[in-house]
C-alpha positions as a printed Julia matrix, in Angstrom:
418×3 Matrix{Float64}:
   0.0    0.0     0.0
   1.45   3.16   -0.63
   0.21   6.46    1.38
   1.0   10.02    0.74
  -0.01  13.81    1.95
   0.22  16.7     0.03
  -0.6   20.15    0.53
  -2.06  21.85   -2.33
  -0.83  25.71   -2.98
  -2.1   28.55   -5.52
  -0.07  30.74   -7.61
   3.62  32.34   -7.29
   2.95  33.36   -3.5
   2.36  29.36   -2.19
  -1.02  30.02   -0.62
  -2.04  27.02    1.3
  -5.5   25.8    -0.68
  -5.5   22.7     0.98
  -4.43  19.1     1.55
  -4.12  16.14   -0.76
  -4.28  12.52    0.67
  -4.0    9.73   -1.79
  -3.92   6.05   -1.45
  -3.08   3.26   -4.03
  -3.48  -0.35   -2.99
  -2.72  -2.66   -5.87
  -5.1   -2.03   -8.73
  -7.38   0.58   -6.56
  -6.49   4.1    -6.14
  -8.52   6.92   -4.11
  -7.78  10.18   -2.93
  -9.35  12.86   -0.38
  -9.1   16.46   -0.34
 -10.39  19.26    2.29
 -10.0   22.87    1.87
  -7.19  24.17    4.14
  -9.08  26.98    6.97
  -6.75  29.61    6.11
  -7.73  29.54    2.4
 -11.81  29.11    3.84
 -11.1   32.1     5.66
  -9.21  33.95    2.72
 -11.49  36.95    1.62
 -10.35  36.44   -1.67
 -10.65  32.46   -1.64
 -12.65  30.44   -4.21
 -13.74  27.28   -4.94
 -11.08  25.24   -7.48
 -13.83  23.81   -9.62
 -17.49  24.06   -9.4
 -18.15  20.81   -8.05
 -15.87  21.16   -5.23
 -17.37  24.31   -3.14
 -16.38  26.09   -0.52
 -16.5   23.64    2.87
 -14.75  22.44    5.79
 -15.8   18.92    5.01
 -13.6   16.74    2.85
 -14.28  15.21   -0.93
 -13.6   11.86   -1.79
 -12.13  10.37   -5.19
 -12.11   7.41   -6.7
 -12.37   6.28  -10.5
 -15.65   4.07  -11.58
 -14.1    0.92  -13.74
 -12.07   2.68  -16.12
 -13.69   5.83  -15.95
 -12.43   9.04  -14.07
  -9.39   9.86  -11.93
  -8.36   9.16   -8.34
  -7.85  12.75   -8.11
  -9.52  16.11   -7.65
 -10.43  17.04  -11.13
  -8.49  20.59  -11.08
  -5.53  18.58   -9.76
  -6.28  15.83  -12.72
  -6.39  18.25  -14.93
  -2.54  18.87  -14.08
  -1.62  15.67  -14.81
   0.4   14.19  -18.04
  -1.01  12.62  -20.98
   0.46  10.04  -22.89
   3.34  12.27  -23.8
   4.61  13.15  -20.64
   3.59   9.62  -19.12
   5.32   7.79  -21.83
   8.57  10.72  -20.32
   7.95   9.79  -17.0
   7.65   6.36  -17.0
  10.81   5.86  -18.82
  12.74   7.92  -16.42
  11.32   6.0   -13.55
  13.21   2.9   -15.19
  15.96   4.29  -15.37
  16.27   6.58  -11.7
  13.79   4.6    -9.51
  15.3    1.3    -7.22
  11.37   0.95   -6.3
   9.76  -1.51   -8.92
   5.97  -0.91   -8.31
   3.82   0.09  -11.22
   3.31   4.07  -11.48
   0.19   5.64   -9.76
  -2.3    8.86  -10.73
   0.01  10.39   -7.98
   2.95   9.49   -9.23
   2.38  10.95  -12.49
   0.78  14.41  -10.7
   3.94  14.93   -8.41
   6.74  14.3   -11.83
   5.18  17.01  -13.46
   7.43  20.19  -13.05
   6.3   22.91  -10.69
   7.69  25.71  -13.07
   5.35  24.64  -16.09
   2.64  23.12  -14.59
  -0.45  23.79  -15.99
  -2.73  26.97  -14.09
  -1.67  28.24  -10.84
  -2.13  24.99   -8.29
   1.36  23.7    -7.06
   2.1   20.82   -4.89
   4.76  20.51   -1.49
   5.15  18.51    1.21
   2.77  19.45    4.16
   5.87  20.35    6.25
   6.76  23.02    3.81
  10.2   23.34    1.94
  10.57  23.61   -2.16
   7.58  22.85   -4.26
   7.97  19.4    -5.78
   9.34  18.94   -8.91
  11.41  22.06   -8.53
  14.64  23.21   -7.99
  15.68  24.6    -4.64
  15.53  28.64   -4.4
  12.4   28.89   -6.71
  14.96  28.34  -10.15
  13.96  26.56  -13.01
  15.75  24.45  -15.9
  13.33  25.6   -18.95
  14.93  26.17  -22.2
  14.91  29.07  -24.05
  14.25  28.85  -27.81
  17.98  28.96  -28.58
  18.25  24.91  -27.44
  15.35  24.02  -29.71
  17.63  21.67  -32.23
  19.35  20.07  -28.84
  15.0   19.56  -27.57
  14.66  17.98  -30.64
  17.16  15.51  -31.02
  16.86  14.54  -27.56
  12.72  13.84  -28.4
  13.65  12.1   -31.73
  15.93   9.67  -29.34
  13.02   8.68  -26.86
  10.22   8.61  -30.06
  12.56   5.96  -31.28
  13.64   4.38  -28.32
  17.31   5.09  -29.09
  19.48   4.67  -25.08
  19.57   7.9   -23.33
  21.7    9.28  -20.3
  20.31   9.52  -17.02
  20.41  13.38  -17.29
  18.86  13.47  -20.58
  15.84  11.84  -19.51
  15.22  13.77  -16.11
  15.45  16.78  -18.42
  13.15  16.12  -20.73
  10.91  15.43  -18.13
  11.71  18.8   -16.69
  10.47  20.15  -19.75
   8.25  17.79  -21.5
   6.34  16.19  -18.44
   3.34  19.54  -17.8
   1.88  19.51  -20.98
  -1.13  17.42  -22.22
  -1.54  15.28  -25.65
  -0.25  12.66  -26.89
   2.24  14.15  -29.57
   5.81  14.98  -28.61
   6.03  18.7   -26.9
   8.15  20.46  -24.69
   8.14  23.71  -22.83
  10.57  26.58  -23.42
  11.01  30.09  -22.95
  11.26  33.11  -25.61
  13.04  35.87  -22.96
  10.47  35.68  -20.03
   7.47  34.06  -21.9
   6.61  30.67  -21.2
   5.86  29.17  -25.12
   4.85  25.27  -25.65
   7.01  23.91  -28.55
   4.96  21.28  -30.4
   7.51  18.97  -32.64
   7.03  17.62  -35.77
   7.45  13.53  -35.05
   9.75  11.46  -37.06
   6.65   8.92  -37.37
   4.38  12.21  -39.24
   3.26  11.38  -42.43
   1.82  14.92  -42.62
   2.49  18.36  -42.09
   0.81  18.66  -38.5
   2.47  21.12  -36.7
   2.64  23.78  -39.63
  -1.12  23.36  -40.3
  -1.62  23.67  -36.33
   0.04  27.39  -36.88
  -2.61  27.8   -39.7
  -5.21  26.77  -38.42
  -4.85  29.19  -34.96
  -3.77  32.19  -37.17
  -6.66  31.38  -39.33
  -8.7   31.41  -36.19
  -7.57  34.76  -35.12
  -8.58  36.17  -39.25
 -12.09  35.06  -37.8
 -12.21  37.03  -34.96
 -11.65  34.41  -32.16
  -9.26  34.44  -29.37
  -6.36  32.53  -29.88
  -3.14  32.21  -28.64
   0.15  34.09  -29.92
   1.91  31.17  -32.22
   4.48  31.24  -34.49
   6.6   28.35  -36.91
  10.0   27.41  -36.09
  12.49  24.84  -36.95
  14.21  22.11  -34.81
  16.84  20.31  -37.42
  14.84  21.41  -40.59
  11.22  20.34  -39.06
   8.67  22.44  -37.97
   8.27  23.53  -34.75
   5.05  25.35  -33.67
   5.62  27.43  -30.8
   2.46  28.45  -29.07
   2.66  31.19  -26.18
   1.36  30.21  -22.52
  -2.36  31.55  -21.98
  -2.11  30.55  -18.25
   0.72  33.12  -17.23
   0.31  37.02  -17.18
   2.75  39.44  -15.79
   0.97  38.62  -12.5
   2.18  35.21  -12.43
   0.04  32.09  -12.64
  -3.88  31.88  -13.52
  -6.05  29.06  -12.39
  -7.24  26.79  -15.36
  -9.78  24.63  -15.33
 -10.7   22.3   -18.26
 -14.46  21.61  -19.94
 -14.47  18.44  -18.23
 -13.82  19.64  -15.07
 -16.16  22.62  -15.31
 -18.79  19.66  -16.1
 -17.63  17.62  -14.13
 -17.41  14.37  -16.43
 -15.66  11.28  -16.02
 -14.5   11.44  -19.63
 -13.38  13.92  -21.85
 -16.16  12.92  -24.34
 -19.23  12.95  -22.09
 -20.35  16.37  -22.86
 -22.37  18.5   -25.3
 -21.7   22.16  -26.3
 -25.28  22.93  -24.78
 -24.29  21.74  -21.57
 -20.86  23.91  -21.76
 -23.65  26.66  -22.36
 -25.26  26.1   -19.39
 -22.07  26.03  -17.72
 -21.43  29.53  -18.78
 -24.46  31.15  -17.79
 -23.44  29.92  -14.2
 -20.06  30.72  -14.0
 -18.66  33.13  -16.47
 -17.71  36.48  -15.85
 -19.27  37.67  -18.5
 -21.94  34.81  -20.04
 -22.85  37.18  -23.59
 -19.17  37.32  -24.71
 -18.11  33.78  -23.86
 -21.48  32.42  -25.69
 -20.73  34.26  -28.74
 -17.5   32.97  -28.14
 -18.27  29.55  -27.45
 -20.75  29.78  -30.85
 -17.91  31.42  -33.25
 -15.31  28.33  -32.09
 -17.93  25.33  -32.75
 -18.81  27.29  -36.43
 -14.59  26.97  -36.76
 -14.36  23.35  -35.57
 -17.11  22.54  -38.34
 -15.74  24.62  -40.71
 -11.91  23.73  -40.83
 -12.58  19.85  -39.79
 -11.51  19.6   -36.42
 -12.03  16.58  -34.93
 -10.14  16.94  -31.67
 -12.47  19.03  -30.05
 -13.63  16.72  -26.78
 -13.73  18.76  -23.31
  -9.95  18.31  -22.23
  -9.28  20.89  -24.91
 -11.13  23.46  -23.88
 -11.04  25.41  -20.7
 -11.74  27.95  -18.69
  -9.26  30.63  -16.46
 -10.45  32.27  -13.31
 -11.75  35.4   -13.71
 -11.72  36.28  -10.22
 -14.76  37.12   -7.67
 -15.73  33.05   -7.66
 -16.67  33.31  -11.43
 -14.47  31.89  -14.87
 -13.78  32.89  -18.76
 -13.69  30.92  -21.62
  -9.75  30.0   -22.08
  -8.34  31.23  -25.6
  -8.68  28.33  -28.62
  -6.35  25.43  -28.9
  -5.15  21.81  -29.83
  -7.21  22.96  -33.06
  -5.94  19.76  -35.81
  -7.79  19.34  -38.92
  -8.35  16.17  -40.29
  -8.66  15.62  -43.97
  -8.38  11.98  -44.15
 -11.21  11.44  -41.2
 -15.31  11.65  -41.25
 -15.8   15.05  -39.96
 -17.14  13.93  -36.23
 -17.14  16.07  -33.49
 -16.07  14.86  -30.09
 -18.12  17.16  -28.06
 -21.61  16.83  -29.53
 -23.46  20.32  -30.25
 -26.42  18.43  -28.27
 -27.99  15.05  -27.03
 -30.48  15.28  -29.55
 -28.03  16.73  -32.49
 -25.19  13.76  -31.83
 -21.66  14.07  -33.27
 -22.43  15.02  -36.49
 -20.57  18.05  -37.75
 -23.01  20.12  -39.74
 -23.39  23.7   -40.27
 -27.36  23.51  -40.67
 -27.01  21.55  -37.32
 -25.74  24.4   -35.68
 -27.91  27.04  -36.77
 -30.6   25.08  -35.26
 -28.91  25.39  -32.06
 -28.06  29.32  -32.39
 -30.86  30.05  -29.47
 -29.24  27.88  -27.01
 -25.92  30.29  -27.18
 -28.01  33.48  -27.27
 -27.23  34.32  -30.85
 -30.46  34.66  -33.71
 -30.88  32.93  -36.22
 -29.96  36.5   -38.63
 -26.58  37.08  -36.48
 -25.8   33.25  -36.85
 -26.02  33.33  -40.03
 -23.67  36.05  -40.83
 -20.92  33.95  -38.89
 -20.95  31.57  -40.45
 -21.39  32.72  -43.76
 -18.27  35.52  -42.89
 -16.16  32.7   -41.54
 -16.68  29.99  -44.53
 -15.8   32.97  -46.82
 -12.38  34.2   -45.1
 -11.34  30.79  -44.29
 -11.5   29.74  -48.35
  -9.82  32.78  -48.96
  -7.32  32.81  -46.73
  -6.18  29.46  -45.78
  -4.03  28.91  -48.81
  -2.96  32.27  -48.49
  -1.57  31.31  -44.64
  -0.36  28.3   -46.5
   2.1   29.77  -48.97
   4.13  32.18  -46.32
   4.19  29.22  -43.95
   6.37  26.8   -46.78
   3.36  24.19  -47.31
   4.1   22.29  -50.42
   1.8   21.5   -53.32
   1.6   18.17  -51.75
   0.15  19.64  -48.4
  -2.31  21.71  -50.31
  -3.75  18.68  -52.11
  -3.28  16.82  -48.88
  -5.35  19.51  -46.49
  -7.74  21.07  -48.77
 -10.83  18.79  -47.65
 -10.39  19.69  -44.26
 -10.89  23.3   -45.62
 -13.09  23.17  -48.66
 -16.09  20.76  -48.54
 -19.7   20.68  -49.02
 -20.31  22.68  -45.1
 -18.04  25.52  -46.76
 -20.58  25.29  -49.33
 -23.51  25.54  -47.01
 -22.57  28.56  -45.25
 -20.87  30.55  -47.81
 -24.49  30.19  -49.49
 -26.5   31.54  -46.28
């Protein structure tokens, strides 16, 4: 059986939140967490996620079959996917003398404290340095300058070449906070924290210069996106996409979709319920429902079929309440049936449809007349523009070919013709 406490902090300053106790016995893992008194008595406290309010009593987690985390779903939310697991695990074979399988826990307390995602932070409940940090508050982050050295050491562990000791704890110093399964890395342009997306050796296509595309094509429509720009590790793109998650204030708190729902699974969720969600808990309901509408219209329009609850979120907005997070993980798919993973509604399904949407205008506050002219502005500028993006970016006549059903089909069509 293996035991641990942890407190739970917020932002640069350490503020005690609360404490995390987690317990893995063999195949079952659970966790409990209670809200610390200091931060209940904190005029300026709130509540980490919606379904974890303000009280002096404790929560309990445990996953359902293979459904859920062990963990408190802001916490979760902190936690590796198969990119940083596949980082961490490796390194464990290599540094660990303890031979048990990896836990939820495990994987939460690997990540690094400098890029972790949002503002929650993790120490030991006697105090000290964060965990996964290095003593005095420093950091081992890259700046952009290293990016060929990043990528060489990535190509190594993609292909399972041997690595040293150190070049494994760094990569998971650098690669470990950031979600996704594709091979990523965090690094620093002067004091900005960027991601730095890699093209894979196994990519048969042009991924991570249509990602760059696709979010500056975003921003042509009038949606909030991150800063991004293309670089090159060893003559391979690079997409380097600017933290939305740190200000000049420090850290934000970030919650995902599924938390904010509180689902089990990223893809147990409608964009009706994320609707609802926002009426409750936004700052400001009108913009982020406009919002919310404009970024559904883009997934449908520029194929995106990557669009289930872990990527999107929402930063606090302070005074208990959240905003809609800027766009990402946007990936068009030209080779796939254009699904959605977040269905507009139970009744519409998964079906990505432009005429299903307009149906659904009402339940994000926007007529059927301003609808309309969204869509129909957004089919037209993305037709006329994504090439456009194309060209200055260095895709190849073989990309174009390769991409242009993810841009141009028959829903283009549809609302160009509104």
């Amino acid at each position: 059986m293996v035991q641990t406490t942890h407190s739970v902090c917020m932002g640069d300053q350490g503020l005690e939140v609360g404490q995390l106790m987690f317990e893995a016995q063999g195949n079952r893992q659970f966790s409990r967490f209670q809200y610390a008194n200091a931060w209940l008595e904190n005029p300026r406290s709130f509540a980490l996620a919606p379904s974890m309010p303000l009280r002096e009593t404790p929560f309990f987690y445990r996953p359902e079959g293979d459904r859920g985390s062990p963990l408190p779903p802001p916490l979760a939310d902190t936690t590796p996917d198969s990119w940083g697991r596949n980082i961490i695990r490796r390194d464990a074979r290599e540094a660990r003398t303890d031979t048990r399988p990896l836990n939820e826990c495990d994987f939460l307390t690997a990540v690094d404290d400098f890029s972790r995602m949002g503002a929650l932070r993790l120490r030991s409940p006697d105090g000290g340095d964060f965990l996964a940090s290095l003593p005095g508050g420093l950091h081992d982050i890259p700046p952009l300058l290293q990016l060929n050295e990043l990528g060489r050491t990535i190509a190594s562990l993609e292909q399972q070449e041997p690595m040293t000791a150190k070049a494994l704890q760094r990569l998971r110093q650098v690669g470990s906070a950031l979600g996704g399964a594709r091979p990523k890395c965090s690094v620093l342009d002067g004091d900005q924290l960027f991601i730095a997306k890699f093209t894979s050796r196994l990519d048969t296509q042009s991924v991570e210069l249509v990602e760059v595309l696709t979010l500056q094509l975003a921003q042509l429509c009038g949606l909030r996106a991150p800063a991004v720009r293309l670089d090159q590790s060893d003559g391979l793109a690079v997409a380097l996409i600017q933290r939305f998650d740190r200000s000049a204030n420090g850290r934000i708190p970030y919650i995902s979709a599924q938390t904010m729902l509180d689902r089990d699974e990223a893809n147990r969720g409608t964009y009706t319920e994320l609707a609802e969600a926002i009426r409750a808990h936004s700052d400001a309901p009108g913009r982020d429902l406009l919002e919310l509408f404009k970024r559904i219209a883009f997934t449908v329009l520029v194929s995106n079929t990557d669009d289930h609850l872990k990527n999107h979120g929402f930063l606090y907005a302070g005074n208990g309440q959240w905003r809609l997070s800027p766009l990402f993980d946007v990936n068009p798919s030209p080779d796939r049936h254009r699904e959605l993973k977040t269905a507009i509604s139970e009744i519409s399904g998964t079906t990505a449809s432009v005429a299903i949407l307009l149906e659904h205008a009402p339940f994000f506050d926007v007529t059927s007349s301003d609808a309309t002219e969204i869509l129909k502005a957004m089919a037209v500028t993305i037709r006329q523009s994504w090439r456009g993006l194309g060209q200055k970016l260095g895709m190849t006549r073989q990309d174009f070919e390769v991409y242009r059903p993810a841009f141009d089909h028959e829903d283009t069509d549809v609302a160009q013709k509104l």
